[in-house]
VOKOLSE-601038 format. One line per 5 residues: number of its first residue (from 0); for each residue x, y, z negated of N, C-alpha, C. Coordinates in pm, whole numbers, plus 32768, in hexadecimal, padded with zeros to 4 digits. Layout:
REM residues N
NUM> X Y Z X Y Z X Y Z  ... .
REM end
This chain:
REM residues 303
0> A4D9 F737 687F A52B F731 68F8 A5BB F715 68D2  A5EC F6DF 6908 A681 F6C8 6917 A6D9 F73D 692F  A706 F77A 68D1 A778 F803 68ED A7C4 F801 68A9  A826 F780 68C5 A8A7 F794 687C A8E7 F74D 68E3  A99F F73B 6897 A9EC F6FD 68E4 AA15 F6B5 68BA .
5> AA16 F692 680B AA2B F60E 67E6 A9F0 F624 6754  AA20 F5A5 6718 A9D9 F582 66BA AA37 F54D 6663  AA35 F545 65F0 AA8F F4DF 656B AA60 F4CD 6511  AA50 F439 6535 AA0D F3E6 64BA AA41 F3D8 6412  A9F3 F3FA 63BF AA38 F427 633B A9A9 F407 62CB .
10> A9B1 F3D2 6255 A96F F3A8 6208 A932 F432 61AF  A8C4 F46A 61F0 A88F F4DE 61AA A7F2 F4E3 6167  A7DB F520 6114 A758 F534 60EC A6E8 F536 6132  A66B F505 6124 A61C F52A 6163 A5D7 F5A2 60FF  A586 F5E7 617E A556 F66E 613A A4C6 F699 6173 .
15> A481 F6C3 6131 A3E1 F699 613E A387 F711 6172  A341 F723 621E A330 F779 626C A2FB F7F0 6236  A2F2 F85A 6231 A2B0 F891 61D3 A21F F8B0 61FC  A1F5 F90E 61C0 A14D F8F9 61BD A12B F94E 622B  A16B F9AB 6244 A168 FA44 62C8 A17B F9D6 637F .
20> A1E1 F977 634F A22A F947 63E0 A1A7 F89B 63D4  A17E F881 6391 A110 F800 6384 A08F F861 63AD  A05A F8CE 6392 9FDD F919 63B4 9FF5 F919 6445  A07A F968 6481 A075 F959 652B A07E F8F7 656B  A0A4 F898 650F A0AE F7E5 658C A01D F7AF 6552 .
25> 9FFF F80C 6506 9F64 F76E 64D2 9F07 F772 655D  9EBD F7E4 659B 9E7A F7EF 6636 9EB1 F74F 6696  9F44 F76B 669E 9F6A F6EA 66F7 9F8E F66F 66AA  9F71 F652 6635 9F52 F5D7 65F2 9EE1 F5CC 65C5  9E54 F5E0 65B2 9DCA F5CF 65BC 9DBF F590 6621 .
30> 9DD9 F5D7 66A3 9D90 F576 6709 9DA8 F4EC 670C  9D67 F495 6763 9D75 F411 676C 9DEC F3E9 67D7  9E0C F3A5 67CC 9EA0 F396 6827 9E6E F38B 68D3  9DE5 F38B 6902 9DE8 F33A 6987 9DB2 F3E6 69AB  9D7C F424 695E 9D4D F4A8 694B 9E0B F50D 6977 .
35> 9E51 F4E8 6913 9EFA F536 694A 9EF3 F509 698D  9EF1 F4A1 6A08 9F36 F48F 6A8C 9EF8 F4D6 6AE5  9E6F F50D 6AAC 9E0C F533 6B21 9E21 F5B7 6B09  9E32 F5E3 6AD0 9E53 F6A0 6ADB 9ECE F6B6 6AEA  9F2D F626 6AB1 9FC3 F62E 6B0E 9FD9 F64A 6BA4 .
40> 9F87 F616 6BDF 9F56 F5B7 6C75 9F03 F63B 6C9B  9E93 F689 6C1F 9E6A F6EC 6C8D 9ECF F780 6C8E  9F2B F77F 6C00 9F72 F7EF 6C17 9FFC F7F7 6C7D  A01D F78C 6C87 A08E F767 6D0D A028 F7A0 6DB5  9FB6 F783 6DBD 9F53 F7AA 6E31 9F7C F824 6E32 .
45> 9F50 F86C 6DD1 9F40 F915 6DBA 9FFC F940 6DBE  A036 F918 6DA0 A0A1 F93B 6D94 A0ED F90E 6E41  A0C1 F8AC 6E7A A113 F884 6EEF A0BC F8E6 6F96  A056 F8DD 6F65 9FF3 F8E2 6FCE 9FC4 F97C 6FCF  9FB8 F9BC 6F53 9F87 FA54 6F56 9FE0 FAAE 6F1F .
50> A046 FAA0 6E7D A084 FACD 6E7B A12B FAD9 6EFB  A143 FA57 6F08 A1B7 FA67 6F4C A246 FA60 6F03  A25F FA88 6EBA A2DA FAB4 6E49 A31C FA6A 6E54  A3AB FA94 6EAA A441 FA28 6EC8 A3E2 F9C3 6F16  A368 F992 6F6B A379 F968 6FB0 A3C9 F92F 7049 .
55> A3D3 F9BA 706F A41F F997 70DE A492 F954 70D7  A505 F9D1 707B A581 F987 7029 A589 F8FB 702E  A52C F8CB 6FBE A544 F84E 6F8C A546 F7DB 6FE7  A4BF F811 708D A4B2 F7A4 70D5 A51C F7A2 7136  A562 F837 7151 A5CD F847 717A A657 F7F3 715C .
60> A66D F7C5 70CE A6D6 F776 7097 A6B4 F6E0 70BC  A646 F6B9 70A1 A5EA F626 70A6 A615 F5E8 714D  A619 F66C 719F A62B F63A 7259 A6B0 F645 725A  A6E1 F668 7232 A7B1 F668 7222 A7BC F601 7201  A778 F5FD 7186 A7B2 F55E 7164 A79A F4BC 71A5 .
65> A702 F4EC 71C7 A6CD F4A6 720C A6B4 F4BB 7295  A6D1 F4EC 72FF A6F7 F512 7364 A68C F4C2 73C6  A692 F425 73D5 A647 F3E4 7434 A585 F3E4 73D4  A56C F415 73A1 A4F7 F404 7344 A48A F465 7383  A42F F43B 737E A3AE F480 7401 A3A4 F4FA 7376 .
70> A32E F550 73B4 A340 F5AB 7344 A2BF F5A1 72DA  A28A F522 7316 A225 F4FD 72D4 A248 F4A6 7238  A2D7 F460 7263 A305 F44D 7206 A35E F4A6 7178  A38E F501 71F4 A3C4 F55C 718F A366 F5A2 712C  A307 F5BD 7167 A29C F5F6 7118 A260 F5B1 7082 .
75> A24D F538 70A1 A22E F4CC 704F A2A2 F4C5 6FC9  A32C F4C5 6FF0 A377 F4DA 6FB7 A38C F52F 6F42  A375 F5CF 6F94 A382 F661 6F3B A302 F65E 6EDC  A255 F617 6F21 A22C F635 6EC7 A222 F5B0 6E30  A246 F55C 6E57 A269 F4FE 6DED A2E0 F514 6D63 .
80> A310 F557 6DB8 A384 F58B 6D66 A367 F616 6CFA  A2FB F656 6D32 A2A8 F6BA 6CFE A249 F6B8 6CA9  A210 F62C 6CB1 A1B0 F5E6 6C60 A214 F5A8 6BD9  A274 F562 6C1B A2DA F54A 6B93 A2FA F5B6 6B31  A303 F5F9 6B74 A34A F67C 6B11 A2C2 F6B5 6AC7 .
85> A250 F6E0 6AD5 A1DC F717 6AB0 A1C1 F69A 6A40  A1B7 F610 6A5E A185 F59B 69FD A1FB F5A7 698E  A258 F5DD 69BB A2CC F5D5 6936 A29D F620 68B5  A25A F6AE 68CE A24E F715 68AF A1D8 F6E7 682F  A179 F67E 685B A104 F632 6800 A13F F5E0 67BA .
90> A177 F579 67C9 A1D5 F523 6795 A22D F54E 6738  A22D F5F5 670D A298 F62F 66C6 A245 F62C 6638  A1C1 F610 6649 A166 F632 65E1 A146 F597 657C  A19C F521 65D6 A1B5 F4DB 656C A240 F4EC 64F8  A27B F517 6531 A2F1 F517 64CD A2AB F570 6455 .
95> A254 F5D0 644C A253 F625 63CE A1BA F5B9 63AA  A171 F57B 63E6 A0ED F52C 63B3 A0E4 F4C4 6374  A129 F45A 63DB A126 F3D9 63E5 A1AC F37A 63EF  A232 F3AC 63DE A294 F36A 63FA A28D F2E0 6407  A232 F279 63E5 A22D F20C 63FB A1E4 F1F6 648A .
100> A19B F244 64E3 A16E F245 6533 A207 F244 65A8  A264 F265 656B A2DC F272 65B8 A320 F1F6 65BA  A2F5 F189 6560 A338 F123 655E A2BF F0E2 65DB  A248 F0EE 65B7 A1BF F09B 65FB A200 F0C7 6691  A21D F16F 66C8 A224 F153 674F A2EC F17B 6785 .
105> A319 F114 674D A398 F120 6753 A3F6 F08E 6767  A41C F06A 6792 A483 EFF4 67AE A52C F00B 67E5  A57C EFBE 6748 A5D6 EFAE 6780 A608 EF22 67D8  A635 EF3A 6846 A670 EE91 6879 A6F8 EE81 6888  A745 EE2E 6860 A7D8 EE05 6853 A817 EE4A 67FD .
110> A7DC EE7F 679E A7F1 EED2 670F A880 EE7E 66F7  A881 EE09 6702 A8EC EDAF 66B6 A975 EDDD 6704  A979 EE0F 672C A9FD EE2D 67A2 AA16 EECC 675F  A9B5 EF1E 672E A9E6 EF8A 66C1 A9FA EF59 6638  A9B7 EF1B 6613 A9CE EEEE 658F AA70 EE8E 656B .
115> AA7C EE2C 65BE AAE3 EDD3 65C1 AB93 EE4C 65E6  AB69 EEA8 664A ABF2 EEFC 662C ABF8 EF59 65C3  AB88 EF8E 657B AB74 EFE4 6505 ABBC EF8C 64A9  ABC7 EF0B 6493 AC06 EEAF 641E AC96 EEEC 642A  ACDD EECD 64B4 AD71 EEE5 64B8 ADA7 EF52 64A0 .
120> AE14 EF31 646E AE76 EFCC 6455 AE9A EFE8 64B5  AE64 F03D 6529 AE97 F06D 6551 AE39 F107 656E  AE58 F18F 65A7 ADBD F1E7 65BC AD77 F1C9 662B  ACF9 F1CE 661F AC87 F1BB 6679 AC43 F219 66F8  AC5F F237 6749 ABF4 F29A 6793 AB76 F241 67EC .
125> AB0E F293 67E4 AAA9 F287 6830 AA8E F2F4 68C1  AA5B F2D3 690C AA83 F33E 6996 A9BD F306 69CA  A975 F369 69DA A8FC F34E 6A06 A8EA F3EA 6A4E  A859 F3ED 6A91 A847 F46D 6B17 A796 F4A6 6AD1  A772 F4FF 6B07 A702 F546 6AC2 A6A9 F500 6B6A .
130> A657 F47A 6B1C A61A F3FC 6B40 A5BB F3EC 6B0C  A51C F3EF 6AFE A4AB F3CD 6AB8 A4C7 F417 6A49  A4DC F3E7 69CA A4BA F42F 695D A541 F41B 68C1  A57E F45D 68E2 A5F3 F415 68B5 A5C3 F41F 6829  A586 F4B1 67EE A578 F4DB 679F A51B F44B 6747 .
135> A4C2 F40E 678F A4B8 F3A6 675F A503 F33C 66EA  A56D F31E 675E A5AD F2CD 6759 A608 F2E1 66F4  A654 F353 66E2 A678 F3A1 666B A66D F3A2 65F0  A5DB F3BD 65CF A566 F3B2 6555 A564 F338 6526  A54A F2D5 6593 A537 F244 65A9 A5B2 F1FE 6543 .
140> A636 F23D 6573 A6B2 F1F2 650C A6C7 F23C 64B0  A6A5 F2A5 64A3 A6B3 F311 640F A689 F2BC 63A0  A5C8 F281 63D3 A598 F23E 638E A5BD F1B7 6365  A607 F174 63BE A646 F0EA 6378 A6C1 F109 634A  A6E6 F181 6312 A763 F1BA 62FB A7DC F1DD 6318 .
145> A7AB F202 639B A852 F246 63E5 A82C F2D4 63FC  A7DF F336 638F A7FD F3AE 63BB A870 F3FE 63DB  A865 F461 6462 A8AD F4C1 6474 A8B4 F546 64A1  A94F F567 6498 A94A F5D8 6491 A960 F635 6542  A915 F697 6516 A8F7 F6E2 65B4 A97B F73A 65D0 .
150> A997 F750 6649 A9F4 F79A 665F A9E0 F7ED 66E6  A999 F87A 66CD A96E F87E 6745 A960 F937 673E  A900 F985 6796 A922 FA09 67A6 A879 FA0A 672E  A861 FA73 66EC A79F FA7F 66CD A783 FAC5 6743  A736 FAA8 6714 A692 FAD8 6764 A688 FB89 6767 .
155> A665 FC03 67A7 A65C FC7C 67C3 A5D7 FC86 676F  A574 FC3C 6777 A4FC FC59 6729 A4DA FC45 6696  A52D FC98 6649 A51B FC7B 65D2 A498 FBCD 6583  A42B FC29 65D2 A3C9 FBC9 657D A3B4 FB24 65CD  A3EC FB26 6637 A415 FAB2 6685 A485 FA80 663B .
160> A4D6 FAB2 6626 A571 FA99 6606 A559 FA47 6586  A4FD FA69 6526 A4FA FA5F 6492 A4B5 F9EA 64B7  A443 F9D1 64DD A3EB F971 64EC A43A F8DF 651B  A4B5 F8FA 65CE A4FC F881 65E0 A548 F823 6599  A585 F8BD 652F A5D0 F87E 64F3 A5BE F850 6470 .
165> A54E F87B 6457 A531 F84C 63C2 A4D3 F7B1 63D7  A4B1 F797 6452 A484 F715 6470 A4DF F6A7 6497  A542 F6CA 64DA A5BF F678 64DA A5F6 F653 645E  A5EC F6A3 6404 A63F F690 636A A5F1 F63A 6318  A554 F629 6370 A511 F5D0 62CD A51B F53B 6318 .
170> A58B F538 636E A59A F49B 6380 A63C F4A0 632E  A67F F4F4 62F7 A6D2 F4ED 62AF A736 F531 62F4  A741 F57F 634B A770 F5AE 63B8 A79E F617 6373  A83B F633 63B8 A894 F6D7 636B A8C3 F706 63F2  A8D0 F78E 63E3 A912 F7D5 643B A969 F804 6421 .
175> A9E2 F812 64B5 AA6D F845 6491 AA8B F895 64F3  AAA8 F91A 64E4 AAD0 F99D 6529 AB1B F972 65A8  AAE3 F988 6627 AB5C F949 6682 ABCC F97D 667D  AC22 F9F2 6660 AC8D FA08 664E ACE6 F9AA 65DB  ACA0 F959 65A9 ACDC F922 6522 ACCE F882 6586 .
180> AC9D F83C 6621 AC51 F7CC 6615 ACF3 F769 665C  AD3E F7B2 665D AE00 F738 664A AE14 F712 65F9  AE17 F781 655D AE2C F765 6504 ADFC F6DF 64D2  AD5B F705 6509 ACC2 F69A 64B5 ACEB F5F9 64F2  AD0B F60C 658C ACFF F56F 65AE AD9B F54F 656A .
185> AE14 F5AA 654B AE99 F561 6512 AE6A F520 6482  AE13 F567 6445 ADFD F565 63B5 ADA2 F4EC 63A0  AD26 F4DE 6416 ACD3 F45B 6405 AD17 F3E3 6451  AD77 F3FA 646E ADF5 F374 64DF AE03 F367 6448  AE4E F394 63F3 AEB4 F35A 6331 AE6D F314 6328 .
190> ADC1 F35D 6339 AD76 F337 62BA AD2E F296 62FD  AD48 F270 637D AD03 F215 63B8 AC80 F22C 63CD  AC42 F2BB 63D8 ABD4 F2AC 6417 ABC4 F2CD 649B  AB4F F2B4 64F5 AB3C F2CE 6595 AB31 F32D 65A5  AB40 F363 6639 AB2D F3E3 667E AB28 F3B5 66E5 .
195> AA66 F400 6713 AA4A F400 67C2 AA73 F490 67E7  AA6A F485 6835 AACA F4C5 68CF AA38 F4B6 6919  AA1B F537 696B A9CA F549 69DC A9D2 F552 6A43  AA0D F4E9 6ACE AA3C F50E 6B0C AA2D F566 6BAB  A9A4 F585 6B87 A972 F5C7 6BE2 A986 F633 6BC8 .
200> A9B7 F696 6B8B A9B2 F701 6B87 AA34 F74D 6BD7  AA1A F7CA 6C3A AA30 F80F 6C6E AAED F875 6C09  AB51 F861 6C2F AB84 F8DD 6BDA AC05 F924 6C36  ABFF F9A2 6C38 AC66 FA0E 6C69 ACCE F9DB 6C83  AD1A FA01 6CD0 ADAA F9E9 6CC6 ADFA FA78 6C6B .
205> AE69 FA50 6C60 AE9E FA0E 6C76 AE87 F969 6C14  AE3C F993 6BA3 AE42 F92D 6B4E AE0C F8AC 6B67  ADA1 F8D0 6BF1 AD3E F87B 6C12 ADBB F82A 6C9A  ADD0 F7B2 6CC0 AE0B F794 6D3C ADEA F74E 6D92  ADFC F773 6E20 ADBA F761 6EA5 ADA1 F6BF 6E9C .
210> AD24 F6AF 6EA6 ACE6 F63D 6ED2 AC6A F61A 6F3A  AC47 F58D 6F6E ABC8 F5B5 6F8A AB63 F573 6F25  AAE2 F576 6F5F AA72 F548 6EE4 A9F8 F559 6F51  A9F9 F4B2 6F62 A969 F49C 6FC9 A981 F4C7 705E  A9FC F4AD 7035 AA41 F4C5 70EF AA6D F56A 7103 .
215> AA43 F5CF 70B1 AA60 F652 70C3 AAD0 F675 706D  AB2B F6F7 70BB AB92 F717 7065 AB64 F76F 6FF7  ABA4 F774 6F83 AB68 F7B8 6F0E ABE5 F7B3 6E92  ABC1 F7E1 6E2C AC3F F7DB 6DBD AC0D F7B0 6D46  AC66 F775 6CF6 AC27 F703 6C92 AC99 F730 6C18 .
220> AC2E F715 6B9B AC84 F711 6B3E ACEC F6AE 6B10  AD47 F6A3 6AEB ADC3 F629 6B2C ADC5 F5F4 6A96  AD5C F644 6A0F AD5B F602 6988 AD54 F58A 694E  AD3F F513 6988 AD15 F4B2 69A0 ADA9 F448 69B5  ADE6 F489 6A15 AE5C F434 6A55 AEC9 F482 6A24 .
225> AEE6 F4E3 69DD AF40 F4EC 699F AF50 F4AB 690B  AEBA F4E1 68AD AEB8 F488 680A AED6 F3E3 6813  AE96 F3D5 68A6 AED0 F334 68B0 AF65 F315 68B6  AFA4 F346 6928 B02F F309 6910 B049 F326 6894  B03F F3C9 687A B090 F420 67F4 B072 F39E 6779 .
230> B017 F368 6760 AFCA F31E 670A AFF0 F2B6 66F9  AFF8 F265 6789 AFD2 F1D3 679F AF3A F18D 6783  AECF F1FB 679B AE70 F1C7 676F AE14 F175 67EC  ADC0 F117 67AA AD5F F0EE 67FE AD1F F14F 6846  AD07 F132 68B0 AC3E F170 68ED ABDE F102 690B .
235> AB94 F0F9 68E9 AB13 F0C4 68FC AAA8 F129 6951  AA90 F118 69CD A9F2 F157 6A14 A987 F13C 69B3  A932 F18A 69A6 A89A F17C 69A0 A821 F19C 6A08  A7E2 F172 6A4C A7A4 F15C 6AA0 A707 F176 6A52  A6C4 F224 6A6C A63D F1FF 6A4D A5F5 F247 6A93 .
240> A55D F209 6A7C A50F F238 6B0F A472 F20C 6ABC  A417 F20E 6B0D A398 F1F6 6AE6 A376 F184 6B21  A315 F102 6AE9 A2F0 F0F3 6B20 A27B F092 6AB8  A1DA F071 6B33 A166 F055 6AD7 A170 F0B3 6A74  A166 F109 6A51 A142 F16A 69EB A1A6 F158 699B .
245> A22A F10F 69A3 A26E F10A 691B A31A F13B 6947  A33E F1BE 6900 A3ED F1E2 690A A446 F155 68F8  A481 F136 692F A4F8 F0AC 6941 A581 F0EF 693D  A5DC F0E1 68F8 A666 F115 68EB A6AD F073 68E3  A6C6 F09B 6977 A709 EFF3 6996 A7C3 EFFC 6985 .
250> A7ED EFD4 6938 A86F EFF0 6949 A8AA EF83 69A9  A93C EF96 69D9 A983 EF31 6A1D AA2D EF47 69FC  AA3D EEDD 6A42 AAE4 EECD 6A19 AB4A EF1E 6A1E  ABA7 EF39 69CC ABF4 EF7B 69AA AC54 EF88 6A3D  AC7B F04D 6A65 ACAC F03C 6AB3 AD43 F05B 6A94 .
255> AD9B EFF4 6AE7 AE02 EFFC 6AB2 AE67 F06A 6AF0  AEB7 F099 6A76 AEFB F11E 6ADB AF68 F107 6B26  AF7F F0F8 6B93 AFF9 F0FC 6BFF B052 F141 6C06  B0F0 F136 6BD6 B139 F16D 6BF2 B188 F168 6CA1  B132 F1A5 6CE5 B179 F171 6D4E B1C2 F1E3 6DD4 .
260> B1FB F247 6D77 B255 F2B9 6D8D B2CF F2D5 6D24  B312 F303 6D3C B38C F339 6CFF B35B F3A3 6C7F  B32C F3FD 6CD3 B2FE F492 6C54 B273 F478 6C27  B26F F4BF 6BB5 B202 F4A5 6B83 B18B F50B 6BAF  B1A4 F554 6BE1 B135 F5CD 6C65 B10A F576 6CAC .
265> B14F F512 6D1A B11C F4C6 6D3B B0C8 F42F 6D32  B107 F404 6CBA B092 F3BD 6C77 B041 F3D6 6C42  B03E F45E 6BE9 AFBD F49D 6BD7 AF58 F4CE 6C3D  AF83 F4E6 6CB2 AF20 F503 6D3F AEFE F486 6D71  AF26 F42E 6D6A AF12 F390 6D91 AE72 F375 6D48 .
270> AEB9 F34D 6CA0 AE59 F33B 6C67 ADE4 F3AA 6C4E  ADE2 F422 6C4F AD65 F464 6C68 AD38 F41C 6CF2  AD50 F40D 6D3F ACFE F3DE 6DC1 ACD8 F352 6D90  AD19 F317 6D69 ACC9 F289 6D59 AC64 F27E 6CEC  AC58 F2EF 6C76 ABD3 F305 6C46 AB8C F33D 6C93 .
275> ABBB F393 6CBA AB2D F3D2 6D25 AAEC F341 6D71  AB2F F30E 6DA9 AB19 F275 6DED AAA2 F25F 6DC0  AABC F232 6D35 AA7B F1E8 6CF2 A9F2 F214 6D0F  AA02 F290 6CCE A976 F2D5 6CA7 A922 F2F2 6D12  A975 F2F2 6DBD A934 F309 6E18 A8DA F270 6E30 .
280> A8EB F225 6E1E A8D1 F194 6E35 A85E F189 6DD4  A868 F1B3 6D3B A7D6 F1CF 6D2A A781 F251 6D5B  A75D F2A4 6D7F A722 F2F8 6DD8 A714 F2CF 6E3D  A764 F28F 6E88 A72E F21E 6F02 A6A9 F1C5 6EE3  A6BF F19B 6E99 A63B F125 6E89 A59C F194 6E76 .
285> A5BD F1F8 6E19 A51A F228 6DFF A549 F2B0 6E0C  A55E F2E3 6E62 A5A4 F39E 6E8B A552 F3E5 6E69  A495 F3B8 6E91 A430 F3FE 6E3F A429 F43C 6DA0  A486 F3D0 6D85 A493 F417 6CCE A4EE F43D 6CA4  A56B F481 6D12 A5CE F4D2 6CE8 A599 F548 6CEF .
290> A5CF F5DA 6CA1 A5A5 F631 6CA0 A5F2 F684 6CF1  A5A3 F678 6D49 A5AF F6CC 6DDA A5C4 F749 6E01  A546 F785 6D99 A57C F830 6D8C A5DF F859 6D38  A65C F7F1 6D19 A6C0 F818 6CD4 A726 F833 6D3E  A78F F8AC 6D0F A7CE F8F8 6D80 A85F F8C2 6D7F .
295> A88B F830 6DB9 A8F2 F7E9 6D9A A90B F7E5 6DF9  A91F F83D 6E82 A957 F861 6EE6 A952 F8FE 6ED9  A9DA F936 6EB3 A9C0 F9D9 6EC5 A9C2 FA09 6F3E  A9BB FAA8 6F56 A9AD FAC6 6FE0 AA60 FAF3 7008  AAD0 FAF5 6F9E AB53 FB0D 6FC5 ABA3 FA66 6FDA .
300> AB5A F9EE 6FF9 AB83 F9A4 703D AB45 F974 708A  AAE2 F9BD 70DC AAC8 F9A7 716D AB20 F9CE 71D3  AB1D F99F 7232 AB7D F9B4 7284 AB2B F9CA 7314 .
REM end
């Protein structure tokens, strides 16, 4: 699953799953792949239809956002989005099995539009939303050699915790304490390597600042549009989603940052909204594979 808030790309070791965290993913790498969609497909049933869990919630956010949408659609929506998240969970059992199976169901498109600003001196950010399977997509460039490094909260479940993260790391992947993660993106800006940015994620104020996201008011982390001016660095979107059975991490053109206020509070609130933009525009096209039961509307900015 996607539980971080950004990422920095950095040239690290790969490191090899161990034998305790390969015994619990081997069950969901045995089966046959048309076999995971179908216990994907029947545990989303059991989970939408009998368990219930954050149902309402989630379909509750889905009609806000979507407001004119019958509820036949909404429904369709929450449980697609439910099915995404459960198929992720199988798919985790290639990274410790088969890592080449990650290249077989993985595609990058317009790669050349990351690659071609990675040449220039200048620092790089990436800005993408928790969309199909990022974790994919991740693995996917670790393996043609852009591993990186995580920057994010762990996991409460010890033996969960050990397992995420020790599968993220054997695509070459490092982690960096979020209290340390200014330091990390100033230090990988010297060094010219990338850093994604998540921009869906939900954060407090005061640090977090008033925006909306999918038409609702909410608060956003402003990390993104400050390392940029502070920087001068690029952003590049990444755009990924599912589709025919295969993760696509579509990137697109660099968005450029606007100075088009006096203070820099206010160009930093500018440009947080025009990533959010972005990212809302992909969730527009396939909303089914955003993750829905993520809580990126709190309940202290309802109104």
């Amino acid at each position: 699953m996607l539980s971080f808030l950004l990422i920095t790309v950095n040239c690290g070791v790969q490191k090899k799953v161990s034998y305790k965290n390969k015994a619990i993913l081997l069950p969901f790498y045995i089966l046959p792949r048309p076999l995971k969609k179908f216990l994907s497909y029947t545990l989303t049933f059991i989970w939408f239809h009998i368990l219930r869990l954050r149902v309402k919630e989630t379909r509750d956010r889905v009609l806000k956002v979507f407001p004119s949408k019958t509820k036949s659609e909404v429904d369709k929506i929450v449980f697609r989005s439910f099915y995404n998240l459960i198929l992720l969970v199988f798919e985790y059992s290639y990274f410790a099995w088969a890592p080449k199976k990650v290249l077989k169901y993985t595609e990058l498109i317009d790669a050349h539009i990351f690659t071609d600003e990675a040449k220039k001196d200048k620092p790089l950010f990436l800005t993408t939303s928790h969309s199909g399977n990022g974790e994919m997509i991740l693995f996917r460039m670790g393996l043609e050699g852009y591993p990186f490094n995580l920057i994010g909260k762990r996991v409460g479940t010890p033996w969960l915790d050990d397992l995420l993260f020790e599968i993220r790391e054997a695509s070459g992947l490092k982690h960096i304490p979020p209290k340390h993660g200014g330091a990390g993106i100033v230090r990988a800006s010297k060094n010219r390597e990338p850093t994604v940015f998540i921009q869906d994620q939900f954060m407090y104020p005061p640090k977090g600042i008033e925006s909306t996201f999918l038409g609702l008011e909410t608060f956003t982390n402003p990390a993104l549009a400050n390392f940029a001016e502070r920087l001068g660095a690029t952003v590049v979107p990444v755009e990924i989603y599912r589709e025919d059975g295969i993760t696509k991490g579509k990137f697109h053109p660099v968005i450029p940052f606007e100075h088009k206020f006096e203070t820099k509070e206010e160009n930093t609130k500018h440009m947080t909204q025009v990533y959010n933009g972005v990212i809302e525009k992909f969730i527009g096209k396939r909303p089914e594979q955003w993750m829905w039961i993520h809580r990126r509307w709190k309940k202290t900015v309802h109104r």
